[in-house]
Backbone and ligand atoms as CSV (ligand in chain L), in Angstrom:
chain,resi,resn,atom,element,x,y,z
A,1,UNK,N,N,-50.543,-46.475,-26.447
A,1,UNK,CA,C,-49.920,-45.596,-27.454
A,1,UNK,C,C,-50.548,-44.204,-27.371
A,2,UNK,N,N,-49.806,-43.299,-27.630
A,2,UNK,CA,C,-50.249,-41.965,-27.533
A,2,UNK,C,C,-51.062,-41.191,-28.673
A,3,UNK,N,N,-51.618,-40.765,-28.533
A,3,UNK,CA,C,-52.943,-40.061,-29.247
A,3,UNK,C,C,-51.826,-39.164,-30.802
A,4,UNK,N,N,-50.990,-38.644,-30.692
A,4,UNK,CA,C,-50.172,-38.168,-31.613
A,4,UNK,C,C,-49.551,-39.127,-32.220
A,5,UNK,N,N,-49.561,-40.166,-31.815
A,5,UNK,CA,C,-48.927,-41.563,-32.557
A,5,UNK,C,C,-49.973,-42.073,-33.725
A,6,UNK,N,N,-51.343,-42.419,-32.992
A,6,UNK,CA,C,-52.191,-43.088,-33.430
A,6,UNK,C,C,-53.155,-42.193,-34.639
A,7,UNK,N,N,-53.328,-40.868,-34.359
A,7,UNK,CA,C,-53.988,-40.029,-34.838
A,7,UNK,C,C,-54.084,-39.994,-36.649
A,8,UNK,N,N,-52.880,-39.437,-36.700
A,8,UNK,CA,C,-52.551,-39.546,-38.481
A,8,UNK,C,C,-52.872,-41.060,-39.094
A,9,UNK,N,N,-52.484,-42.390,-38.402
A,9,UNK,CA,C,-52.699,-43.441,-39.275
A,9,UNK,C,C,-54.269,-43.378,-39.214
A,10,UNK,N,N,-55.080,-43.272,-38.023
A,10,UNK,CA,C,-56.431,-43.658,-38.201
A,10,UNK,C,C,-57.512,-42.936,-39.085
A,11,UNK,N,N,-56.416,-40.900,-38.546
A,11,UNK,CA,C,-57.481,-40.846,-40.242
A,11,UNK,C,C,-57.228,-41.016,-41.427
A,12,UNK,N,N,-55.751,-41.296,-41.885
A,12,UNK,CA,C,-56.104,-41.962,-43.245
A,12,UNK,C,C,-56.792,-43.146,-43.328
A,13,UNK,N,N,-56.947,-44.047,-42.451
A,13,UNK,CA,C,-57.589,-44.833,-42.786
A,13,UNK,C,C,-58.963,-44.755,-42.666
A,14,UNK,N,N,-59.448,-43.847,-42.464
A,14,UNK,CA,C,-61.082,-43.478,-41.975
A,14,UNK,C,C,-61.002,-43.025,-43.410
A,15,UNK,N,N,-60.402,-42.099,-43.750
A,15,UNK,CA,C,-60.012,-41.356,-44.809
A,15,UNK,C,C,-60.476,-42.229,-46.404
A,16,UNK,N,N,-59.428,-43.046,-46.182
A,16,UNK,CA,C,-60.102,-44.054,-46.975
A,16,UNK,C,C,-61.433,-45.088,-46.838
A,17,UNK,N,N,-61.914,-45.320,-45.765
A,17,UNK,CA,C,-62.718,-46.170,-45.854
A,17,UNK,C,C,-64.416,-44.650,-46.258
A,18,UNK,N,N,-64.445,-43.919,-46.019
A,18,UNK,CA,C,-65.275,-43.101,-46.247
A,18,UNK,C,C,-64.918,-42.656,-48.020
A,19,UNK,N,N,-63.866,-42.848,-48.729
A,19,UNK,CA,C,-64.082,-42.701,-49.736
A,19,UNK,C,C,-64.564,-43.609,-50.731
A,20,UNK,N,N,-64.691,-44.923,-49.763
A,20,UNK,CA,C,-65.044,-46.379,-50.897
A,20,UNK,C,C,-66.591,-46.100,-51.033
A,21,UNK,N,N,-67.260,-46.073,-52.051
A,21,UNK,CA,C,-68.955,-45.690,-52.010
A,21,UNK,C,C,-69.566,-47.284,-51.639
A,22,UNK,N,N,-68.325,-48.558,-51.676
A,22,UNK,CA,C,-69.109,-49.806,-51.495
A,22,UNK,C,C,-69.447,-49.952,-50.089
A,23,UNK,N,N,-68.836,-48.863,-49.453
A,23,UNK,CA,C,-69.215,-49.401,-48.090
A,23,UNK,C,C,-70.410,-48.432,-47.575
A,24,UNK,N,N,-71.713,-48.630,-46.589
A,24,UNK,CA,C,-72.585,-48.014,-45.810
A,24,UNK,C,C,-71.976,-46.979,-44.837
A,25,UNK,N,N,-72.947,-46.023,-44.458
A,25,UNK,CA,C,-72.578,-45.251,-43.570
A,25,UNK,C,C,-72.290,-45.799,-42.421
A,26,UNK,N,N,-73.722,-46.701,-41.953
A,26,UNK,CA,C,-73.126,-47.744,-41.067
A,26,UNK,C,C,-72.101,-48.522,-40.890
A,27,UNK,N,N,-71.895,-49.373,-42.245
A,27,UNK,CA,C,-70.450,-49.929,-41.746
A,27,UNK,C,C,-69.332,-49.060,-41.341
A,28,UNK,N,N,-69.569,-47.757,-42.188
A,28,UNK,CA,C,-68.230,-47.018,-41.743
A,28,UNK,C,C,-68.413,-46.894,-40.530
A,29,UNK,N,N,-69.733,-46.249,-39.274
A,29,UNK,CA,C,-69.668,-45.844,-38.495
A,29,UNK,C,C,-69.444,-47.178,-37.669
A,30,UNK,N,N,-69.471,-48.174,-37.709
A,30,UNK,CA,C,-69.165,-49.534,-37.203
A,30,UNK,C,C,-67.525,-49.741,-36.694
A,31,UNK,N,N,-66.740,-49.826,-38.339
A,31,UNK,CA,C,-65.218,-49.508,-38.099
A,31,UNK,C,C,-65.208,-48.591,-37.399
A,32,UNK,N,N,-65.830,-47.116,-37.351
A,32,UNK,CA,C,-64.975,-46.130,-36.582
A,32,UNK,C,C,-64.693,-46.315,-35.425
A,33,UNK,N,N,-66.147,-46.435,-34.423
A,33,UNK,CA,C,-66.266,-47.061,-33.239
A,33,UNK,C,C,-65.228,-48.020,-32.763
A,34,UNK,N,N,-65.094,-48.893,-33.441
A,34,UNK,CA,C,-64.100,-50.347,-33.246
A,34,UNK,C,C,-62.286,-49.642,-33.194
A,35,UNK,N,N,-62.148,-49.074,-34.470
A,35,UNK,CA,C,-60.569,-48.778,-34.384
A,35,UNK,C,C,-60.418,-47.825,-33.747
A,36,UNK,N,N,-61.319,-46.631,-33.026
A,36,UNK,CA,C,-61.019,-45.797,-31.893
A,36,UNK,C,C,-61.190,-46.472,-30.910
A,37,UNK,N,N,-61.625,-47.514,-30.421
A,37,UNK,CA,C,-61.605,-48.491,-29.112
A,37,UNK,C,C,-60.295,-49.310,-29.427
A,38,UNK,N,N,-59.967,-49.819,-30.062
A,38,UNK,CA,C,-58.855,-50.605,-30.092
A,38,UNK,C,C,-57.450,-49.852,-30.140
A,39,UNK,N,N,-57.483,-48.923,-30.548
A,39,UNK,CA,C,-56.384,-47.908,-30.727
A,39,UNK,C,C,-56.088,-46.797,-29.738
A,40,UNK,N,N,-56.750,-46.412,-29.534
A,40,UNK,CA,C,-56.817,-45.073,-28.433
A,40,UNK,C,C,-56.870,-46.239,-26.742
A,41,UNK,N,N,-56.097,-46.170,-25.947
A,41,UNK,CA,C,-56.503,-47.100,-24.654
A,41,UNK,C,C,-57.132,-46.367,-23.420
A,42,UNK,N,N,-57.160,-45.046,-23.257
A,42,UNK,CA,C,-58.118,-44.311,-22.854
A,42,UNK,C,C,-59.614,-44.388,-23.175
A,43,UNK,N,N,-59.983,-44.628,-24.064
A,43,UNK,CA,C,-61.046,-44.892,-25.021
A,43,UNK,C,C,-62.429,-45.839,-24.394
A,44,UNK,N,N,-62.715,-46.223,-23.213
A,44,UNK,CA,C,-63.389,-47.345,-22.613
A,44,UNK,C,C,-64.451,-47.752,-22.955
A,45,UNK,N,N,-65.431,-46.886,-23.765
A,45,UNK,CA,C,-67.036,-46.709,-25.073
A,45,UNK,C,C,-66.914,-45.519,-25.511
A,46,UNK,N,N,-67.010,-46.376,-26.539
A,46,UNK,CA,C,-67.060,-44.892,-28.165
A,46,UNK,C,C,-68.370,-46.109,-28.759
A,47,UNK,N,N,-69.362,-44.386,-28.860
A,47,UNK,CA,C,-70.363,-45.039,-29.527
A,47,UNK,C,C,-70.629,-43.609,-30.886
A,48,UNK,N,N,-71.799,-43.804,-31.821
A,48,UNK,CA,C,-72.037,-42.761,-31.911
A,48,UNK,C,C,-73.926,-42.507,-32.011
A,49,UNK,N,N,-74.159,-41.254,-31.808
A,49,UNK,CA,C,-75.435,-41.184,-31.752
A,49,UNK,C,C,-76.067,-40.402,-33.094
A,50,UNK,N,N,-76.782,-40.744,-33.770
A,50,UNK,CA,C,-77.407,-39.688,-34.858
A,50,UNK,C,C,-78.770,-38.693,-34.008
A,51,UNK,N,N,-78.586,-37.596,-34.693
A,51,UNK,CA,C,-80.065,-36.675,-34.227
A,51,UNK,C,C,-81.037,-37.104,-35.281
A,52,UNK,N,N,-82.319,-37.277,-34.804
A,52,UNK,CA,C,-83.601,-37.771,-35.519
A,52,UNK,C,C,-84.676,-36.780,-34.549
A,53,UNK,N,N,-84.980,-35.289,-35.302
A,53,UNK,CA,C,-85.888,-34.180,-34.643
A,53,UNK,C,C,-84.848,-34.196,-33.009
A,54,UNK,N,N,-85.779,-34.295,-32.078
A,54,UNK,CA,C,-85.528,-33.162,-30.738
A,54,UNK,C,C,-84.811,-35.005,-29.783
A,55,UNK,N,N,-84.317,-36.137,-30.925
A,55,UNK,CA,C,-83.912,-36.849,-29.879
A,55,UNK,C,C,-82.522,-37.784,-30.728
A,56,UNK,N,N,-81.663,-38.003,-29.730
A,56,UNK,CA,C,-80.606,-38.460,-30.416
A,56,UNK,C,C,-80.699,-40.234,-29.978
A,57,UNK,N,N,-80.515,-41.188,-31.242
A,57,UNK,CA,C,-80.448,-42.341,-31.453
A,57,UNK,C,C,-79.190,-43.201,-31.391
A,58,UNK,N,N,-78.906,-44.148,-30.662
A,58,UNK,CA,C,-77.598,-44.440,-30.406
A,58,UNK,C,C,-77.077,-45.623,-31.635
A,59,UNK,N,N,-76.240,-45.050,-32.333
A,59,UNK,CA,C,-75.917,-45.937,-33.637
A,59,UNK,C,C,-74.913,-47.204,-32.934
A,60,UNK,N,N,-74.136,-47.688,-34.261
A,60,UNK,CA,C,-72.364,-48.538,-33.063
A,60,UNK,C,C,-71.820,-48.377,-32.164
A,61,UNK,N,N,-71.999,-48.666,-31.032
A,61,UNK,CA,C,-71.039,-48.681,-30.265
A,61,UNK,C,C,-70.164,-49.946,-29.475
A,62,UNK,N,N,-68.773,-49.482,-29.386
A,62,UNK,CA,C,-68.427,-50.650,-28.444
A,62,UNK,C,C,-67.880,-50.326,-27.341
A,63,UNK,N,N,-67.975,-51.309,-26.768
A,63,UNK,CA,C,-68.115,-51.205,-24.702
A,63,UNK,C,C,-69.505,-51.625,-24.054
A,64,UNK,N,N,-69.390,-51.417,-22.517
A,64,UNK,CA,C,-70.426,-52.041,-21.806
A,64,UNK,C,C,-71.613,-52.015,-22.257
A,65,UNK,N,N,-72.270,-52.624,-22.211
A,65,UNK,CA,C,-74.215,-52.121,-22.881
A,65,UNK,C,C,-74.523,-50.685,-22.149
A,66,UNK,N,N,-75.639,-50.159,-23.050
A,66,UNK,CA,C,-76.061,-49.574,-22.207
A,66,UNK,C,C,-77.213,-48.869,-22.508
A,67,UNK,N,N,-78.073,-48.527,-21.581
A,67,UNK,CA,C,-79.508,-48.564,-21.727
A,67,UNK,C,C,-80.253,-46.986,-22.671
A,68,UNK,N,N,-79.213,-46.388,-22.170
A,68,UNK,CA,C,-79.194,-44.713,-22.913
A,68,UNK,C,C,-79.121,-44.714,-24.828
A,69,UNK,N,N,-80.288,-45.477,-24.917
A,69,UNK,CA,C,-80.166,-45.711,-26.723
A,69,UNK,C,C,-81.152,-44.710,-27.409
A,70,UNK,N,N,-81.678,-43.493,-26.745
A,70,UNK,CA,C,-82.751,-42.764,-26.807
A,70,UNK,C,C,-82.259,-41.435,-26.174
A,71,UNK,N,N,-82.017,-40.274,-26.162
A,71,UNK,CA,C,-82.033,-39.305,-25.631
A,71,UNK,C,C,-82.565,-38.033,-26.101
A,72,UNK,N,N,-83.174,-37.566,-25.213
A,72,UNK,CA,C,-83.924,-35.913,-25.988
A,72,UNK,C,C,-82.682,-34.915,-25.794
A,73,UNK,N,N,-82.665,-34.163,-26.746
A,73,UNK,CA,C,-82.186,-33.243,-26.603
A,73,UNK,C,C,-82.086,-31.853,-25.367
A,74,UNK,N,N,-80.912,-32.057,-24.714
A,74,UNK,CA,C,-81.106,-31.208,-23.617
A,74,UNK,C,C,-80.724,-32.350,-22.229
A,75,UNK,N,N,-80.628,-33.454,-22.028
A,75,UNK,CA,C,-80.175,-34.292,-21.345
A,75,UNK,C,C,-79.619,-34.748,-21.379
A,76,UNK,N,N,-78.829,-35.243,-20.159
A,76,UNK,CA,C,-77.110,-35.873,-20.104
A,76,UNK,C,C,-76.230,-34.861,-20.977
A,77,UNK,N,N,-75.258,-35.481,-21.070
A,77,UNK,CA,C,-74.231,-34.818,-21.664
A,77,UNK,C,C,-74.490,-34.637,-23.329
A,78,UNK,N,N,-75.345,-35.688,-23.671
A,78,UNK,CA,C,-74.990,-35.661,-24.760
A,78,UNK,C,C,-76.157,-35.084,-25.498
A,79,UNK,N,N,-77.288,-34.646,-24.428
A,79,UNK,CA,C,-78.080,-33.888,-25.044
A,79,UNK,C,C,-78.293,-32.685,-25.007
A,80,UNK,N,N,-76.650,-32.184,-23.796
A,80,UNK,CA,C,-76.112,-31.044,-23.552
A,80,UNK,C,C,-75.494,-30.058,-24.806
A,81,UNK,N,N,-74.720,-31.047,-24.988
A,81,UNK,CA,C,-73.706,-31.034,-26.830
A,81,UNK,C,C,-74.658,-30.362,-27.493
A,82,UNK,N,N,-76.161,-31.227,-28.116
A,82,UNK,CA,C,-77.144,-30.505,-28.741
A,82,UNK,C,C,-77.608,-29.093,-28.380
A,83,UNK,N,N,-78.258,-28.988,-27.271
A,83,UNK,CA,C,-78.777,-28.018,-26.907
A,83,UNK,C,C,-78.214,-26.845,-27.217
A,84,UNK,N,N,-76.762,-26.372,-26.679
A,84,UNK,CA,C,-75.285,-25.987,-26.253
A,84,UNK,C,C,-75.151,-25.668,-27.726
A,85,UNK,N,N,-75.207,-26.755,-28.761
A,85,UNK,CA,C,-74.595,-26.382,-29.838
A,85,UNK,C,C,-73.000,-26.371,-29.687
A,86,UNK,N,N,-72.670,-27.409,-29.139
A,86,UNK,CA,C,-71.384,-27.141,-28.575
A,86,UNK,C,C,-70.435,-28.547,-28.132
A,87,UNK,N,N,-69.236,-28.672,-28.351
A,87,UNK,CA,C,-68.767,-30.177,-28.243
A,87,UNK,C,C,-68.454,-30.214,-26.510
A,88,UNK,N,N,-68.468,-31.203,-25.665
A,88,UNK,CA,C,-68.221,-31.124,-24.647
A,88,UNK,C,C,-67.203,-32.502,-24.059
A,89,UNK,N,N,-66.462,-31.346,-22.802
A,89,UNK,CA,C,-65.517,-32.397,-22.548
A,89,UNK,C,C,-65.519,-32.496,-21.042
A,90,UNK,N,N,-66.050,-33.526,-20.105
A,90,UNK,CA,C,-66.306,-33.529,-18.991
A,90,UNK,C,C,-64.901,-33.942,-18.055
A,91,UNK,N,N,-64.774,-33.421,-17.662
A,91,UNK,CA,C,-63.286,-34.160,-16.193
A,91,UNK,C,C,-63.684,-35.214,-15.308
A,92,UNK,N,N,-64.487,-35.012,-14.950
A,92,UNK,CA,C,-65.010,-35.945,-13.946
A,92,UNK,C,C,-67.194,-36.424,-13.963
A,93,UNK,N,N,-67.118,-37.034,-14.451
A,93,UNK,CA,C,-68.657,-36.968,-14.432
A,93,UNK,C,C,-69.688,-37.311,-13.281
A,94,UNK,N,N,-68.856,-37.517,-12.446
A,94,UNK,CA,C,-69.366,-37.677,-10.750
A,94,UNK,C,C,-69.896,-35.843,-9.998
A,95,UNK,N,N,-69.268,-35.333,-10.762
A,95,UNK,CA,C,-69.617,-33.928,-10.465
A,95,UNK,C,C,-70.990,-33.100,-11.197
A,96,UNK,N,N,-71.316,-33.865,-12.219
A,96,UNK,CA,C,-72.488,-33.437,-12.687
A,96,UNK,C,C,-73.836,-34.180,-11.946
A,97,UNK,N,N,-74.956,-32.893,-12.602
A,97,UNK,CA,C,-76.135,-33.603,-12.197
A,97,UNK,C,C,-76.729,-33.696,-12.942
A,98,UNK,N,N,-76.472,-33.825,-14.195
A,98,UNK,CA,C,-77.259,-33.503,-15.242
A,98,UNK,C,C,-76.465,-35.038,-16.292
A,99,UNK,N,N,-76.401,-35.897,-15.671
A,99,UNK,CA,C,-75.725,-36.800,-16.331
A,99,UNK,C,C,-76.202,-38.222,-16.311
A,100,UNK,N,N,-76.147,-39.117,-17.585
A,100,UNK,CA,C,-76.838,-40.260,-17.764
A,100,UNK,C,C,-75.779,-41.356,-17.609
A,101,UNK,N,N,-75.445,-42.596,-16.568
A,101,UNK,CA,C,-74.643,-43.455,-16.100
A,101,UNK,C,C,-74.758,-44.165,-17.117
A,102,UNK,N,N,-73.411,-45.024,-17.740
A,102,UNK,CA,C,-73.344,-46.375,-18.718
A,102,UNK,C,C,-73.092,-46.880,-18.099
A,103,UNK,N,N,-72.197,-46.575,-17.191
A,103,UNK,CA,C,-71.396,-47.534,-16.617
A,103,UNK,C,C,-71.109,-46.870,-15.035
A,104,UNK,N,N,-70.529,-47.444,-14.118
A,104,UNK,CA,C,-70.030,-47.081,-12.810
A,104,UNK,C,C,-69.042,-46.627,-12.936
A,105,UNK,N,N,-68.206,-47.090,-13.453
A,105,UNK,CA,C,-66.302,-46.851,-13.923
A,105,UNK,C,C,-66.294,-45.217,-14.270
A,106,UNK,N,N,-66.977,-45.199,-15.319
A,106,UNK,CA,C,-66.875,-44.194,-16.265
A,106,UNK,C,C,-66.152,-42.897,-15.012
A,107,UNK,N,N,-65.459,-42.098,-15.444
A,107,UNK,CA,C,-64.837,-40.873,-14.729
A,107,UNK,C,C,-65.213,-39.460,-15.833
A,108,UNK,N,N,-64.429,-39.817,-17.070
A,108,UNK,CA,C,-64.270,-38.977,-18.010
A,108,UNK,C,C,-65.542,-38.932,-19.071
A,109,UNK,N,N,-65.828,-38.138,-20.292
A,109,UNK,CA,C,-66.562,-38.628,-21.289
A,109,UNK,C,C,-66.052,-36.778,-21.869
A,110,UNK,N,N,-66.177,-37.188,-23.399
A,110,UNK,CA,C,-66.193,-36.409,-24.526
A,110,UNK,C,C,-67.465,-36.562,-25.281
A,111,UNK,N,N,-67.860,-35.303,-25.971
A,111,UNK,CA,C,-68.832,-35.621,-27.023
A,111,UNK,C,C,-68.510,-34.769,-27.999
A,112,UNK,N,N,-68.164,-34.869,-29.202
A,112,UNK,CA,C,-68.011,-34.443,-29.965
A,112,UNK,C,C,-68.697,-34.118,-31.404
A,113,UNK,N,N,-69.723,-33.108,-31.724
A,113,UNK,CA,C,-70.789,-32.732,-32.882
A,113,UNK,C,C,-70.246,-33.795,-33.938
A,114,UNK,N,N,-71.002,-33.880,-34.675
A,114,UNK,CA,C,-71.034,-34.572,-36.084
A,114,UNK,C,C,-72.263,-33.448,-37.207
A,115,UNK,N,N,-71.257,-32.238,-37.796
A,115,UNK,CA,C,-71.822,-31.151,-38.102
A,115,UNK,C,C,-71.893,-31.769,-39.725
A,116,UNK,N,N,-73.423,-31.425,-40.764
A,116,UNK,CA,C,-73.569,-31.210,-41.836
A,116,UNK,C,C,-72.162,-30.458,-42.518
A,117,UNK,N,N,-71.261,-31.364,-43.554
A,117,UNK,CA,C,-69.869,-30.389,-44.231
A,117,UNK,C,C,-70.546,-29.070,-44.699
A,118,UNK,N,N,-72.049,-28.877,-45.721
A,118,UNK,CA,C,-72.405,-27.647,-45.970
A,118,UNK,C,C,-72.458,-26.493,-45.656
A,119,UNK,N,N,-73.137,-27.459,-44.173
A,119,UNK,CA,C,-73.945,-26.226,-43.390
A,119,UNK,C,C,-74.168,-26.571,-41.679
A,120,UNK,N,N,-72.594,-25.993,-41.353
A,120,UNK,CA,C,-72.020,-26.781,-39.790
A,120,UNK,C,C,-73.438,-26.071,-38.822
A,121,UNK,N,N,-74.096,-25.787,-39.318
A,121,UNK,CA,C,-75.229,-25.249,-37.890
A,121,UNK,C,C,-75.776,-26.531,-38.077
A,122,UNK,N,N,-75.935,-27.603,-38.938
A,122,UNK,CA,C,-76.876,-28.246,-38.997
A,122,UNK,C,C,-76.293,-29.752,-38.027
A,123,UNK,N,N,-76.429,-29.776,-37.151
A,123,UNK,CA,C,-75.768,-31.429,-36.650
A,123,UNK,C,C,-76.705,-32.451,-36.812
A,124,UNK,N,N,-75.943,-33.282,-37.376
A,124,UNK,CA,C,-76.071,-34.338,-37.980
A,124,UNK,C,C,-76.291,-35.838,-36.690
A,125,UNK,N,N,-74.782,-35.606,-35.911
A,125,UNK,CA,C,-75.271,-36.609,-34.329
A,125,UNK,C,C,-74.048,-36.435,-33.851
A,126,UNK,N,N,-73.750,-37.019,-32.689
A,126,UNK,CA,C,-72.119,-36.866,-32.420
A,126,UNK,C,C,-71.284,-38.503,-32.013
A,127,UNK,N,N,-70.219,-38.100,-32.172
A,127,UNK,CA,C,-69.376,-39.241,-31.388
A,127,UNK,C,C,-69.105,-38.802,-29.504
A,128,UNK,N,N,-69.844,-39.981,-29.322
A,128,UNK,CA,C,-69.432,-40.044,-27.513
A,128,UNK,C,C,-68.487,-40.965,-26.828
A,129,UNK,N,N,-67.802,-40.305,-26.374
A,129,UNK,CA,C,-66.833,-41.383,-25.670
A,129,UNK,C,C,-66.351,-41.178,-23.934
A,130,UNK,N,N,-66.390,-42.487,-23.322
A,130,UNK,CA,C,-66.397,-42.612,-21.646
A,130,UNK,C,C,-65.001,-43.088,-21.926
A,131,UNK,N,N,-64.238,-42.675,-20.840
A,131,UNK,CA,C,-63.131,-43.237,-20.065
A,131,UNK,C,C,-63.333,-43.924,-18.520
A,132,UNK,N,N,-62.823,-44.559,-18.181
A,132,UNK,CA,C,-62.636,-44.751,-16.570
A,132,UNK,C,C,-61.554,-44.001,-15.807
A,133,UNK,N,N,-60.561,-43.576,-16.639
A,133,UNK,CA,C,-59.734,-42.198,-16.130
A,133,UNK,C,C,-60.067,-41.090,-16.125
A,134,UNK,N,N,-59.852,-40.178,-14.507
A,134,UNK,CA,C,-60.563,-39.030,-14.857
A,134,UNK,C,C,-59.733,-37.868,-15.447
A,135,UNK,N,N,-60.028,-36.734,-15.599
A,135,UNK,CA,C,-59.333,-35.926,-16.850
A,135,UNK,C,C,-59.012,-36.329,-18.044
A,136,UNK,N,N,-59.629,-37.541,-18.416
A,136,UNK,CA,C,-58.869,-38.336,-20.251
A,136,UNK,C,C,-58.547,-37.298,-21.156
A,137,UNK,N,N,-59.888,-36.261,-21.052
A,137,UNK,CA,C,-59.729,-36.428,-22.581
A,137,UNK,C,C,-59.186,-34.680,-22.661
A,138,UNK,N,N,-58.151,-34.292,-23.939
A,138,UNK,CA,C,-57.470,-33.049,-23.772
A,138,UNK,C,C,-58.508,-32.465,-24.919
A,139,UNK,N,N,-57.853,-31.025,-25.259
A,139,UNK,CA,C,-58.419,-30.463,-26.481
A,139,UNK,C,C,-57.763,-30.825,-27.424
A,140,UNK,N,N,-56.740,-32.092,-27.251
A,140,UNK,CA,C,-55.991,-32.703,-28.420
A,140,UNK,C,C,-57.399,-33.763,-29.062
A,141,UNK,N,N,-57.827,-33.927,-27.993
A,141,UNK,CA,C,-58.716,-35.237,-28.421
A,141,UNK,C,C,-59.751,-34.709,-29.431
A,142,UNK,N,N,-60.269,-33.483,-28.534
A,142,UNK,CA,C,-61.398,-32.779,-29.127
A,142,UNK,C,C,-60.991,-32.748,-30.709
A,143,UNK,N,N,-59.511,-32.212,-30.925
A,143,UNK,CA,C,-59.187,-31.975,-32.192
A,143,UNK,C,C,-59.120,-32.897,-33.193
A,144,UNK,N,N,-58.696,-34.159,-32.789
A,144,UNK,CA,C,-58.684,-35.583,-33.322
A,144,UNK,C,C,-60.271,-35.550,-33.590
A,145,UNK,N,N,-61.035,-35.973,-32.882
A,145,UNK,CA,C,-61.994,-36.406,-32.966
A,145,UNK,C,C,-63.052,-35.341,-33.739
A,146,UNK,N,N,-62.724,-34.120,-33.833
A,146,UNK,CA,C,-63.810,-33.426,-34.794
A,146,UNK,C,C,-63.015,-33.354,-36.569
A,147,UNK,N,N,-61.611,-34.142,-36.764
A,147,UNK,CA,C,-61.725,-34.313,-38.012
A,147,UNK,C,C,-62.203,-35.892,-38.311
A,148,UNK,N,N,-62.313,-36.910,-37.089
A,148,UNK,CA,C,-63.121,-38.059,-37.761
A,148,UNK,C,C,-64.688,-37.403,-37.984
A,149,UNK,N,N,-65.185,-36.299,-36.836
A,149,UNK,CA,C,-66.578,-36.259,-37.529
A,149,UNK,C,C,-66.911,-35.850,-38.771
A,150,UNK,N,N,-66.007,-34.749,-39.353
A,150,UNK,CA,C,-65.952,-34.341,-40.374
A,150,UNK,C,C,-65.783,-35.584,-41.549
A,151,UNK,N,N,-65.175,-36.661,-41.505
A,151,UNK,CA,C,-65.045,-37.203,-42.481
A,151,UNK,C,C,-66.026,-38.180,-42.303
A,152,UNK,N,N,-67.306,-38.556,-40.940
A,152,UNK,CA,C,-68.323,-39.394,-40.726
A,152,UNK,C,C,-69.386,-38.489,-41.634
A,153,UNK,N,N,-69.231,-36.977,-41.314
A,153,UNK,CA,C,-70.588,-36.449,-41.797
A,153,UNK,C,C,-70.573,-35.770,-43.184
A,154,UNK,N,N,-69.328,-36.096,-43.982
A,154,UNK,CA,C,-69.480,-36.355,-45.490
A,154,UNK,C,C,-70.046,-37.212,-45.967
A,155,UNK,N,N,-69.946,-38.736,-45.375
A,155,UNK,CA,C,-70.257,-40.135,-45.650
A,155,UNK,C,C,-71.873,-40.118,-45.386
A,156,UNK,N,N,-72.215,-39.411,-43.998
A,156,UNK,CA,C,-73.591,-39.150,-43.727
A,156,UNK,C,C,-74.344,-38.515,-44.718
A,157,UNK,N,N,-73.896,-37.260,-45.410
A,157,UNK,CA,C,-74.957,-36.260,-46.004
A,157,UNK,C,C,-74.988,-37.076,-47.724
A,158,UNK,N,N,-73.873,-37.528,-47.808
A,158,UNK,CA,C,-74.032,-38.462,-48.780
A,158,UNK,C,C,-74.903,-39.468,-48.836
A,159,UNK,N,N,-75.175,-40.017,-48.092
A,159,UNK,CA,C,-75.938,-41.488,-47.834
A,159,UNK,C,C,-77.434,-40.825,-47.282
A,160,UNK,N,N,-77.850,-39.402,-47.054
A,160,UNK,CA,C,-79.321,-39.141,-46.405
A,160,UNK,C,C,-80.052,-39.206,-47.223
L,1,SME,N1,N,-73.241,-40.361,-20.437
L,1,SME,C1,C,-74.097,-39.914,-21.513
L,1,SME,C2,C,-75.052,-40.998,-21.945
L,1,SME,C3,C,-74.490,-41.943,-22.909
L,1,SME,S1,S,-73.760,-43.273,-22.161
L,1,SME,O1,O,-72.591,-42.813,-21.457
L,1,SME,C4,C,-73.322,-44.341,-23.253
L,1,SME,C5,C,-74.839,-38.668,-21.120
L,1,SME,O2,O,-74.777,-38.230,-19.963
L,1,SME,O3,O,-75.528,-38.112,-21.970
């Protein structure tokens, strides 16, 4: 199914599950992970990572294991995002050298900030996601995916 199909139902329903106070940040970030893997089929690991000082911690994710549950800021891609201050969207990740393997498959990957609602300089962690297709991900995705962060890092600054 196509990303303009799927988009509107998932954030109302993110929508809502971030407004129930019975549920954890975690659980929310649990569902998110899960119904962007099940929904999106481009999607091959969506995890997300929180920043804790100069290193990012790998929260839910689903897809292959993978050993990258620790990263400093400034490495791989996703400690690129940090550094950068900046969401990133790779085409091919065989072309970098600056990149941390989950998987062999992987072609594509997105990372997308998870910015403080107050005070967007402040990031909070991001959502990462691998494809095995290369070129996956558009600036449609980017766009999708920075209003789920927005509605992860309400639930976050709430719950710190
Ligand atoms: N590829 C990421 C590491 C995270 S794993 O893909 C799950 C990176 O280069 O930072």
């Amino acid at each position: 199914m196509s990303l303009d199909l799927v988009a509107a139902p998932l954030l109302s329903t993110l929508h809502t599950l971030c407004a129930d106070p019975g549920l954890s940040a975690e659980r929310i970030m649990q569902e998110t992970v899960s119904l962007l893997k099940a929904n999106c089929p481009r999607y091959h690991w969506v995890g997300i990572y929180l920043l804790e000082g100069q290193e990012l911690i790998l929260g839910p994710y689903v897809g292959k294991h993978t050993d990258h549950t620790r990263i400093p800021v400034g490495t791989g891609v996703c400690g690129t995002a940090v550094a950068e201050n900046k969401n990133q969207i790779v085409a091919d990740v065989r072309t970098l050298s600056n990149y941390l393997a989950c998987s062999l498959e992987t072609r594509a990957e997105i990372v997308v900030l998870i910015r403080h609602p107050e005070d967007p300089t402040r990031i909070l962690g991001q959502i990462d996601i691998d494809s095995d297709l290369p070129d996956a991900f558009t600036p449609a995705d980017e766009h999708f995916l920075e209003q789920v962060a927005a509605c992860l890092a309400r639930k976050l600054a709430r719950s710190a």
